[in-house]
PDB file with one MODEL, atoms N, CA, C and O in Angstrom:
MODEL        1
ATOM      1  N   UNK A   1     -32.156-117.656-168.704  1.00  0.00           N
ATOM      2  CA  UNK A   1     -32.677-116.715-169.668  1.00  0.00           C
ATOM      3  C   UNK A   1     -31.590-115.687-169.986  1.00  0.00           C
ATOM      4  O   UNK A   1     -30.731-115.283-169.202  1.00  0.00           O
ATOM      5  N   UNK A   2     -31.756-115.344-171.202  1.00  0.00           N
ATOM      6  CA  UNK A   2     -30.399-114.213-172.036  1.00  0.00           C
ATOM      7  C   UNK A   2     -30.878-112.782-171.850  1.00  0.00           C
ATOM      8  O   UNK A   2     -32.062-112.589-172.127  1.00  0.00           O
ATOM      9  N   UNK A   3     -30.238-111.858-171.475  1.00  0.00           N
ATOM     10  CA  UNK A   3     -30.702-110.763-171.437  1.00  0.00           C
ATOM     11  C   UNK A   3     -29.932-109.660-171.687  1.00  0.00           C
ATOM     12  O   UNK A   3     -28.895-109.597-171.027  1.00  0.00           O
ATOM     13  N   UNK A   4     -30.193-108.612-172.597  1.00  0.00           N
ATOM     14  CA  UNK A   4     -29.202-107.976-173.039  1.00  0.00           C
ATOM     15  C   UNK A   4     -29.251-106.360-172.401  1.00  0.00           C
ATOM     16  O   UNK A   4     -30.139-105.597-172.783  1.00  0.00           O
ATOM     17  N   UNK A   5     -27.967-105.814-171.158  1.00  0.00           N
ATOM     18  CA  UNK A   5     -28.283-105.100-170.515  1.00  0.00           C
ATOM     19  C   UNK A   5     -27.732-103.584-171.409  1.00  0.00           C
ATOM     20  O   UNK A   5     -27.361-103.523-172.581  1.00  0.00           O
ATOM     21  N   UNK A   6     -27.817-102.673-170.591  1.00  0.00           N
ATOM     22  CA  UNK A   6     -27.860-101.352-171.115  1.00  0.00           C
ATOM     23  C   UNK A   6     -26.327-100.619-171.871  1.00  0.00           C
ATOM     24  O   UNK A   6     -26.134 -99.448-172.198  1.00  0.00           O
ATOM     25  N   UNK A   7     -25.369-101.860-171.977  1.00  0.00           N
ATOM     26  CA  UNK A   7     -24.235-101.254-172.335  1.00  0.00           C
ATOM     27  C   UNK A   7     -24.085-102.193-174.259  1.00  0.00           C
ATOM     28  O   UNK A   7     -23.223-102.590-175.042  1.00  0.00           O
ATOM     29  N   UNK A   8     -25.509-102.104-174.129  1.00  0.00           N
ATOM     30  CA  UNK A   8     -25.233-102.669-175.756  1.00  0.00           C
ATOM     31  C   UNK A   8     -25.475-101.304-176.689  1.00  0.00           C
ATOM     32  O   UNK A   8     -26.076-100.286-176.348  1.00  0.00           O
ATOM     33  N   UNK A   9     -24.823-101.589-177.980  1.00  0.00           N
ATOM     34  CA  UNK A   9     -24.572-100.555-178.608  1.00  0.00           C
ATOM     35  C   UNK A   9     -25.219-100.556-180.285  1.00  0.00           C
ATOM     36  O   UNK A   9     -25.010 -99.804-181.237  1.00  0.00           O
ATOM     37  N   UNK A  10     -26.194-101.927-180.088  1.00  0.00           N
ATOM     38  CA  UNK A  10     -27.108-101.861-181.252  1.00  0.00           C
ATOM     39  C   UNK A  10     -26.153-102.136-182.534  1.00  0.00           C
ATOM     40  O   UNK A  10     -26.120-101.443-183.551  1.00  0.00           O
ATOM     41  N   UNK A  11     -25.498-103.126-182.307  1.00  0.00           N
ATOM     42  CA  UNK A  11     -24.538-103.290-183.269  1.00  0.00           C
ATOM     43  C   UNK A  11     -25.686-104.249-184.062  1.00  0.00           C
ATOM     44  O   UNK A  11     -25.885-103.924-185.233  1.00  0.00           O
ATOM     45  N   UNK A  12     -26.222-105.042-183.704  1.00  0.00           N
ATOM     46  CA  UNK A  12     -27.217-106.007-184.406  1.00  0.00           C
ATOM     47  C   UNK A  12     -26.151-107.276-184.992  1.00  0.00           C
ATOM     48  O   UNK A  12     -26.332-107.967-185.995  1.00  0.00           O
ATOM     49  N   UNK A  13     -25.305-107.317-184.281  1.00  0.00           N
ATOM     50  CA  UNK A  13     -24.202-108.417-184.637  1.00  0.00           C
ATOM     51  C   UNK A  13     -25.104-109.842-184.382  1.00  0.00           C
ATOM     52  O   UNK A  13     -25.212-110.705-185.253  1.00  0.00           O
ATOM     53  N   UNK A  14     -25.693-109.929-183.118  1.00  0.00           N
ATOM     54  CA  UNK A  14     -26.435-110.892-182.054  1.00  0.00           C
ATOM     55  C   UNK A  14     -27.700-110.992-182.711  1.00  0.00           C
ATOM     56  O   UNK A  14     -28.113-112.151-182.687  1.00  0.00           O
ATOM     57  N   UNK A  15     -28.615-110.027-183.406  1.00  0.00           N
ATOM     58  CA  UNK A  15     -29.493-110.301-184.377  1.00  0.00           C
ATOM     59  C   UNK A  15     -28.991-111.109-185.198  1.00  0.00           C
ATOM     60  O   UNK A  15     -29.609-112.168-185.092  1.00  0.00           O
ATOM     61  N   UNK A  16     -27.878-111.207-186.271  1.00  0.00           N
ATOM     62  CA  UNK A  16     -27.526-112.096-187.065  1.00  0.00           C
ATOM     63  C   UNK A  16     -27.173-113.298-187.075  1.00  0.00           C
ATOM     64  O   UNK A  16     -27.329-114.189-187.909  1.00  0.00           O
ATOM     65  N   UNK A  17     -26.504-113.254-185.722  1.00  0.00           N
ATOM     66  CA  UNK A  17     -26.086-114.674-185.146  1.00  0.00           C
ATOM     67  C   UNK A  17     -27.419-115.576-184.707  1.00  0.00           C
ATOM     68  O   UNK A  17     -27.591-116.488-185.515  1.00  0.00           O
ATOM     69  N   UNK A  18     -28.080-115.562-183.988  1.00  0.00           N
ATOM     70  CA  UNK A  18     -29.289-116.202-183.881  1.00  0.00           C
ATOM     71  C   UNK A  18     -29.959-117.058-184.852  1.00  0.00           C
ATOM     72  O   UNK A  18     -30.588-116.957-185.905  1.00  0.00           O
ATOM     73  N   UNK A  19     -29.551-117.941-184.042  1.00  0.00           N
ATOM     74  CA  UNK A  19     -30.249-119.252-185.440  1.00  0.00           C
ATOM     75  C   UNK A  19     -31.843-119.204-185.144  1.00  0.00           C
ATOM     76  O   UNK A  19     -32.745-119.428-185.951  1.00  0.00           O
ATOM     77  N   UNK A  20     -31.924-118.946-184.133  1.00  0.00           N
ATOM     78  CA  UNK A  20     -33.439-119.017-183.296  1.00  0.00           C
ATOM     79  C   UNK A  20     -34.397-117.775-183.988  1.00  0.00           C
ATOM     80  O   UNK A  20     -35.591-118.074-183.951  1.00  0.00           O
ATOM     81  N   UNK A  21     -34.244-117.045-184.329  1.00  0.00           N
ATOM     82  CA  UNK A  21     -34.454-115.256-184.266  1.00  0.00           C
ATOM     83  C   UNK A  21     -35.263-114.642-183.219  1.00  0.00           C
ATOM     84  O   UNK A  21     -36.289-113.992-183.021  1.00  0.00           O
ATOM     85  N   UNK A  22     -34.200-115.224-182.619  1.00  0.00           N
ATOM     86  CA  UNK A  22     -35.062-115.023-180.850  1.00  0.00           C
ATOM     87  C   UNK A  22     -34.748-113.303-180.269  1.00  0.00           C
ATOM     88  O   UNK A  22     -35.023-112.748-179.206  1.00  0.00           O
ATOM     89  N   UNK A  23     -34.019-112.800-181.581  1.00  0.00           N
ATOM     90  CA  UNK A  23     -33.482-111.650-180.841  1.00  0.00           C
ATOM     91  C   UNK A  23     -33.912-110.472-182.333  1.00  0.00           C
ATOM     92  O   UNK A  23     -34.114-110.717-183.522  1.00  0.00           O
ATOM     93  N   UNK A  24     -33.910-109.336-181.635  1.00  0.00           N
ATOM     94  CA  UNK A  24     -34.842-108.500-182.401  1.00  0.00           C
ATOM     95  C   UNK A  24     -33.689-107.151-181.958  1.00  0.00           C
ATOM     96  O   UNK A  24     -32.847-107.050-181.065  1.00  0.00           O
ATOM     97  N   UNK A  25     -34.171-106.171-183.139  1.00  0.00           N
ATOM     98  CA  UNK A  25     -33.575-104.798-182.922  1.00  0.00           C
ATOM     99  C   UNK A  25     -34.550-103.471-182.110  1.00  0.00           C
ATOM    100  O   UNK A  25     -35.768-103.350-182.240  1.00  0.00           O
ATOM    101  N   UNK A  26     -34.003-102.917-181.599  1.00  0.00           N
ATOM    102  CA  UNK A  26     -34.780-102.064-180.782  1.00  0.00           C
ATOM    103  C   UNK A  26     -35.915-101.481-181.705  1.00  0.00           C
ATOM    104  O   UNK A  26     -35.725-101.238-182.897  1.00  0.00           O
ATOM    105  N   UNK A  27     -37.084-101.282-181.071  1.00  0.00           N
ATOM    106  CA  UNK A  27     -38.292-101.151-181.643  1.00  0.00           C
ATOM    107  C   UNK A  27     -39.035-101.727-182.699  1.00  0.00           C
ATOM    108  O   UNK A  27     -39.935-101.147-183.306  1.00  0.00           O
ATOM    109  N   UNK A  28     -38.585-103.044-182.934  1.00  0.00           N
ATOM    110  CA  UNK A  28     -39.327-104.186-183.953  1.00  0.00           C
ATOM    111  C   UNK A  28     -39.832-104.782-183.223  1.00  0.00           C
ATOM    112  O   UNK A  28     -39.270-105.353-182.288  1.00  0.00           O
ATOM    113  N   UNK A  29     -41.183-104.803-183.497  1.00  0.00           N
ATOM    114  CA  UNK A  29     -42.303-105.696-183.216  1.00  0.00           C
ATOM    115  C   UNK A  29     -41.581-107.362-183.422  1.00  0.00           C
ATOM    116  O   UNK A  29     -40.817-107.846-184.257  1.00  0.00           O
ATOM    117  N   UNK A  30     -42.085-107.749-182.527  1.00  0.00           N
ATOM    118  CA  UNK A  30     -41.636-109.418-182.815  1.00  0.00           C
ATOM    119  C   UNK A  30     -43.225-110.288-183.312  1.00  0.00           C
ATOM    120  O   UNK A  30     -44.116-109.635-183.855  1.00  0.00           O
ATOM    121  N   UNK A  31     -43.335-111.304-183.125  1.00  0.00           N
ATOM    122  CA  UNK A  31     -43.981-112.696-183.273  1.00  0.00           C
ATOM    123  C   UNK A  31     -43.507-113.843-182.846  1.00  0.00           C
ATOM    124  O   UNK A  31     -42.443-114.370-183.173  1.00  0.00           O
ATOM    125  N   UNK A  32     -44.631-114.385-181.813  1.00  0.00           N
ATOM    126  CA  UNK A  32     -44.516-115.603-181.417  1.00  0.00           C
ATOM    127  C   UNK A  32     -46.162-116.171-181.359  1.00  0.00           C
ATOM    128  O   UNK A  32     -47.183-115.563-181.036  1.00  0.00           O
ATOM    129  N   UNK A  33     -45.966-117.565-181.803  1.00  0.00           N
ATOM    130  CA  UNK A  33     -46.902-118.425-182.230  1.00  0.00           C
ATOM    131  C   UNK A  33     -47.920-117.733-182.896  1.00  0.00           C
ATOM    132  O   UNK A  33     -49.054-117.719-182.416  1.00  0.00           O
ATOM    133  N   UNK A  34     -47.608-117.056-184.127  1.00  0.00           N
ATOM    134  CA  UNK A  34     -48.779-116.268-184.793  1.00  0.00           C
ATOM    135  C   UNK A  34     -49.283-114.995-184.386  1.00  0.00           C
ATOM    136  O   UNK A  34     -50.203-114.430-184.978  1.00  0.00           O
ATOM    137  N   UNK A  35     -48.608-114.464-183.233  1.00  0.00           N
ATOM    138  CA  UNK A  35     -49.350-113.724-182.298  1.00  0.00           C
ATOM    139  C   UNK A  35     -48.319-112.401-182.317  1.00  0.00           C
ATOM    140  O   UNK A  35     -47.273-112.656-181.720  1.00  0.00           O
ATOM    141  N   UNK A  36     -48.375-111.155-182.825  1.00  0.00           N
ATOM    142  CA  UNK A  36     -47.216-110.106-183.276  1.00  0.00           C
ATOM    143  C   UNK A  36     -47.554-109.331-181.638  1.00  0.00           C
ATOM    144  O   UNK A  36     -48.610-109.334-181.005  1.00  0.00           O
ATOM    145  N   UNK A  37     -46.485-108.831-181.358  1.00  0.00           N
ATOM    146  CA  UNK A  37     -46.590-107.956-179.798  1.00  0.00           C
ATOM    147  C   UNK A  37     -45.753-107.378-180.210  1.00  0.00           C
ATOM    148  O   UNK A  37     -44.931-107.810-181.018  1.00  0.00           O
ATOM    149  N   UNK A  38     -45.812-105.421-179.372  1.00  0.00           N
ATOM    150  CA  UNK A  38     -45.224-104.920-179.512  1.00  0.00           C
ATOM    151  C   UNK A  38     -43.797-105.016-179.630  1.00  0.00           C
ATOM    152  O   UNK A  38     -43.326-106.111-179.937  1.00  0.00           O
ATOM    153  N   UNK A  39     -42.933-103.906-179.405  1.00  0.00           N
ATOM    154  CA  UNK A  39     -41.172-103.822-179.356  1.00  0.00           C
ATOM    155  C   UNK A  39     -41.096-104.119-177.503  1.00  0.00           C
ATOM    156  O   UNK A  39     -41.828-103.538-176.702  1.00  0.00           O
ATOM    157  N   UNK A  40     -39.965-105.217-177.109  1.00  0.00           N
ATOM    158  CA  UNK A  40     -39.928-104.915-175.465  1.00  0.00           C
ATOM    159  C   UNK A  40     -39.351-103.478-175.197  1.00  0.00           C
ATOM    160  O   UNK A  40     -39.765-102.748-174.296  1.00  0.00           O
ATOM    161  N   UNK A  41     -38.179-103.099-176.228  1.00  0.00           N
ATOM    162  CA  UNK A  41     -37.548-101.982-175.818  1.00  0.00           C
ATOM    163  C   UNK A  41     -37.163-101.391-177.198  1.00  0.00           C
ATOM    164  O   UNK A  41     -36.825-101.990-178.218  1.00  0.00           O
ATOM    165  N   UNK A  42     -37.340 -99.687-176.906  1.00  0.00           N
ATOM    166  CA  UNK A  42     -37.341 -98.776-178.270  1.00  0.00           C
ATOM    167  C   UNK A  42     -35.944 -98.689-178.120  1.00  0.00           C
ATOM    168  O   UNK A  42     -35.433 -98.589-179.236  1.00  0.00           O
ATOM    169  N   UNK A  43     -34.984 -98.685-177.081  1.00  0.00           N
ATOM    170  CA  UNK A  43     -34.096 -98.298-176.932  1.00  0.00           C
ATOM    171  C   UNK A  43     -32.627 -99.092-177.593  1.00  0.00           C
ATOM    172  O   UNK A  43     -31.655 -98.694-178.235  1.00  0.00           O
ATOM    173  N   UNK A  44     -33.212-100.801-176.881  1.00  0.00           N
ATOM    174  CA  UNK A  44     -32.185-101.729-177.045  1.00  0.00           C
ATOM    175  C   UNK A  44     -32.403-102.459-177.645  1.00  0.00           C
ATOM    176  O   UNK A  44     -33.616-102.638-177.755  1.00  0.00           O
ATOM    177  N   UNK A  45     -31.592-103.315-178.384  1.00  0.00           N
ATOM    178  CA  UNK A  45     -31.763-104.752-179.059  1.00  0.00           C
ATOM    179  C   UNK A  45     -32.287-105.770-177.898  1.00  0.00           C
ATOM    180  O   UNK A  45     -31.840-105.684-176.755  1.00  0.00           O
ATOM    181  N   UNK A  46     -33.089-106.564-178.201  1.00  0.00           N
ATOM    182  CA  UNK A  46     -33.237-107.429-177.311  1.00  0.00           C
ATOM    183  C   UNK A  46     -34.230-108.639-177.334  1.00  0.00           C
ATOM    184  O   UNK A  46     -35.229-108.661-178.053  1.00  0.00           O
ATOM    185  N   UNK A  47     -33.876-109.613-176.505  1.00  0.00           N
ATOM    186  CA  UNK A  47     -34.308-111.099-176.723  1.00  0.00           C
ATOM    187  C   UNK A  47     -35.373-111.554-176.025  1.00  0.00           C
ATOM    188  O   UNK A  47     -35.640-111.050-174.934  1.00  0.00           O
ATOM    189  N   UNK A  48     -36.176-112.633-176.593  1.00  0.00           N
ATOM    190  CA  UNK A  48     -37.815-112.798-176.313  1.00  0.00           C
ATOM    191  C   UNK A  48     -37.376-114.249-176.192  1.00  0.00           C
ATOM    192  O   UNK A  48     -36.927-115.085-176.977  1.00  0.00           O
ATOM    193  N   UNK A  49     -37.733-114.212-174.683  1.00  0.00           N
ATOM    194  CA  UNK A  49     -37.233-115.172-174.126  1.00  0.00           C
ATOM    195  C   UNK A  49     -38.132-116.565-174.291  1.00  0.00           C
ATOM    196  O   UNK A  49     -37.795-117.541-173.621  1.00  0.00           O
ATOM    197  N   UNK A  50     -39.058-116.636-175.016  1.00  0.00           N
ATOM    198  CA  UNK A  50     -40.015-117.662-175.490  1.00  0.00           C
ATOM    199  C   UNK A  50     -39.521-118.387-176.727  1.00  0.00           C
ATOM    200  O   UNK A  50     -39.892-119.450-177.225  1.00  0.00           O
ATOM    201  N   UNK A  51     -38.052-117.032-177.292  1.00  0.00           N
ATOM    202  CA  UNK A  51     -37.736-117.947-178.767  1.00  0.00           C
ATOM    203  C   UNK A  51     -36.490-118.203-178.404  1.00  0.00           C
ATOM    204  O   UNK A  51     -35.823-118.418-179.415  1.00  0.00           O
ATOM    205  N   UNK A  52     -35.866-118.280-177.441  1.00  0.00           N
ATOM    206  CA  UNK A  52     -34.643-118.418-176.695  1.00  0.00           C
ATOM    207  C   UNK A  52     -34.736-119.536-176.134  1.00  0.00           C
ATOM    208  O   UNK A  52     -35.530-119.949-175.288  1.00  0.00           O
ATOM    209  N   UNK A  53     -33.202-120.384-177.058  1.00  0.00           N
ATOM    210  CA  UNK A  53     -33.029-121.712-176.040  1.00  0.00           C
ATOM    211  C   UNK A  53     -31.909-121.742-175.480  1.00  0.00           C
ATOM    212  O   UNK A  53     -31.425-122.843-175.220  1.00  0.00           O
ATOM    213  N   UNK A  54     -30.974-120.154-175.038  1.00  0.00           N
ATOM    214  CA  UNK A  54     -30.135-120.136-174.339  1.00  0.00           C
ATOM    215  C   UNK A  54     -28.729-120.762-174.658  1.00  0.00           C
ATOM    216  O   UNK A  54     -27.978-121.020-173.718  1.00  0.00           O
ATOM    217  N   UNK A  55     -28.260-121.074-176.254  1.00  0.00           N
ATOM    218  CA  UNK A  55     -27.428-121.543-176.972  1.00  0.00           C
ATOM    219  C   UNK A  55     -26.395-120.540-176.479  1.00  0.00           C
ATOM    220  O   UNK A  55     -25.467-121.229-176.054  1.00  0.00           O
ATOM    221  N   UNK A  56     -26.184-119.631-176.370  1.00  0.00           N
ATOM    222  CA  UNK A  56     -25.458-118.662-176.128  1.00  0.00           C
ATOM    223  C   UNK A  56     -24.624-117.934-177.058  1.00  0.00           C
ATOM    224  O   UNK A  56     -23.928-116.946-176.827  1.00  0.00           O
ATOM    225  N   UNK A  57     -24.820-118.656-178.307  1.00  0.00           N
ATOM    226  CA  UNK A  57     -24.150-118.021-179.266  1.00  0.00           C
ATOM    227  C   UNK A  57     -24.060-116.306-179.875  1.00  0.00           C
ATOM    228  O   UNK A  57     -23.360-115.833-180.771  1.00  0.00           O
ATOM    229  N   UNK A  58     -24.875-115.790-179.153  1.00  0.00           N
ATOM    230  CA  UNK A  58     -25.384-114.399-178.935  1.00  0.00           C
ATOM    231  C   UNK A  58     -24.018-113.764-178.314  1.00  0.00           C
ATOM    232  O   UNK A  58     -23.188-113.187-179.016  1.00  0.00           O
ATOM    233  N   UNK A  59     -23.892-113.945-176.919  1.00  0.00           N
ATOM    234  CA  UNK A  59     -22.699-113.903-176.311  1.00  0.00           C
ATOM    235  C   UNK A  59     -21.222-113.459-176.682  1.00  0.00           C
ATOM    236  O   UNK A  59     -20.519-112.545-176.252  1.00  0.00           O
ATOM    237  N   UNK A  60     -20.948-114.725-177.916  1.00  0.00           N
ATOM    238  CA  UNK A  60     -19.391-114.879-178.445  1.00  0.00           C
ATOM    239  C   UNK A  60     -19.021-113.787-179.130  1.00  0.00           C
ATOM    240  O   UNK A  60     -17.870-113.351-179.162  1.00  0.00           O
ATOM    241  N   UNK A  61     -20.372-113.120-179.929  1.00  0.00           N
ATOM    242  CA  UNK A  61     -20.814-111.951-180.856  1.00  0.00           C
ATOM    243  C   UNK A  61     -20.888-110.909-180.196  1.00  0.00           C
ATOM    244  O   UNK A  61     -21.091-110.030-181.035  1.00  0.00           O
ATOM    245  N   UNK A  62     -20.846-110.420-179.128  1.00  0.00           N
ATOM    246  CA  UNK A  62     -21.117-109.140-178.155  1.00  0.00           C
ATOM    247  C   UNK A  62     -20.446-108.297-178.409  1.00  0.00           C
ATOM    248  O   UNK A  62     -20.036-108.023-177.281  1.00  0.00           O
ATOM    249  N   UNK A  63     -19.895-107.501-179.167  1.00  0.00           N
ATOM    250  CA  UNK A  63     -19.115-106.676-178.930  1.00  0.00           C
ATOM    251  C   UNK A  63     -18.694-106.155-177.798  1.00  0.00           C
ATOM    252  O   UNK A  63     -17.484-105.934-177.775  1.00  0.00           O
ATOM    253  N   UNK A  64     -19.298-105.882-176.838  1.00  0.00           N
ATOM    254  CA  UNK A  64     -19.536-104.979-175.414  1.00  0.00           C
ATOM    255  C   UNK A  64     -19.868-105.751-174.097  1.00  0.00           C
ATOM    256  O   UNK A  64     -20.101-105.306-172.973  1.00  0.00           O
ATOM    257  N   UNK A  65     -19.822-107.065-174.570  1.00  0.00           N
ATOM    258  CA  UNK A  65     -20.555-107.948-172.908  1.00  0.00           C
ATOM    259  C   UNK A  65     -21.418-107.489-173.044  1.00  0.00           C
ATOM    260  O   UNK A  65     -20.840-106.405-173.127  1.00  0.00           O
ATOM    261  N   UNK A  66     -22.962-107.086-173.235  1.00  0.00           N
ATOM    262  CA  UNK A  66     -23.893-106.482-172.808  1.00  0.00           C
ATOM    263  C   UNK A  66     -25.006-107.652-172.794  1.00  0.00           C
ATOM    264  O   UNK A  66     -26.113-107.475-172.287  1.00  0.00           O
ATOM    265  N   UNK A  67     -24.525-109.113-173.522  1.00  0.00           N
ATOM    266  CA  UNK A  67     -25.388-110.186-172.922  1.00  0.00           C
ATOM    267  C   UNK A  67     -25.139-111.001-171.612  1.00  0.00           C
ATOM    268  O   UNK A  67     -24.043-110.960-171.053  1.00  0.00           O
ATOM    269  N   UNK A  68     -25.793-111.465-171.314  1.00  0.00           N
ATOM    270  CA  UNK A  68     -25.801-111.806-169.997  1.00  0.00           C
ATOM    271  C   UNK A  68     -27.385-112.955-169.112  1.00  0.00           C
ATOM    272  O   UNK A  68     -28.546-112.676-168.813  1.00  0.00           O
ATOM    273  N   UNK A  69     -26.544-114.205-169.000  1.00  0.00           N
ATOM    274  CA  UNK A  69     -27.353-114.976-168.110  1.00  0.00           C
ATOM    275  C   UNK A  69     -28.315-114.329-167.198  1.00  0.00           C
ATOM    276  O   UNK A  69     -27.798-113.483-166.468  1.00  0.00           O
ATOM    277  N   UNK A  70     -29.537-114.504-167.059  1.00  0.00           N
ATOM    278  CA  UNK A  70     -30.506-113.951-165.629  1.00  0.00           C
ATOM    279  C   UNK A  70     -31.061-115.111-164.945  1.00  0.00           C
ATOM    280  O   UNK A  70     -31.757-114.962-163.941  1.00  0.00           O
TER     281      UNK A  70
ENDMDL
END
């Protein structure tokens, strides 16, 4: 699973890259299977690991390392 830790800087580079749109900007509500849930984090960009198939292409885009395998 991809997880994007606290030294990201909200560049939203890794939003764009995502073929999946498994990855969201801090405080956007997402959707999965019809079903809208809150923001995980107001703070950070970050990835919903249900639309994540771990391509890693998120990664190459980091400005900061702040993605990261869990």
């Amino acid at each position: 699973m991809m997880v994007i830790t606290e030294d990201c800087i909200n560049c939203s580079a890794c939003v764009d890259e995502c073929e999946h749109s498994a990855i969201y900007n801090a405080g956007e509500e997402y959707t999965v299977n019809g079903v809208t849930y809150p923001p995980m984090s107001a703070d950070y960009t970050f990835i919903v690991p249900e639309l994540c198939d771990n391509c890693k292409s998120c990664v190459e885009v980091c400005a900061t390392d702040a993605i990261i395998e869990k």
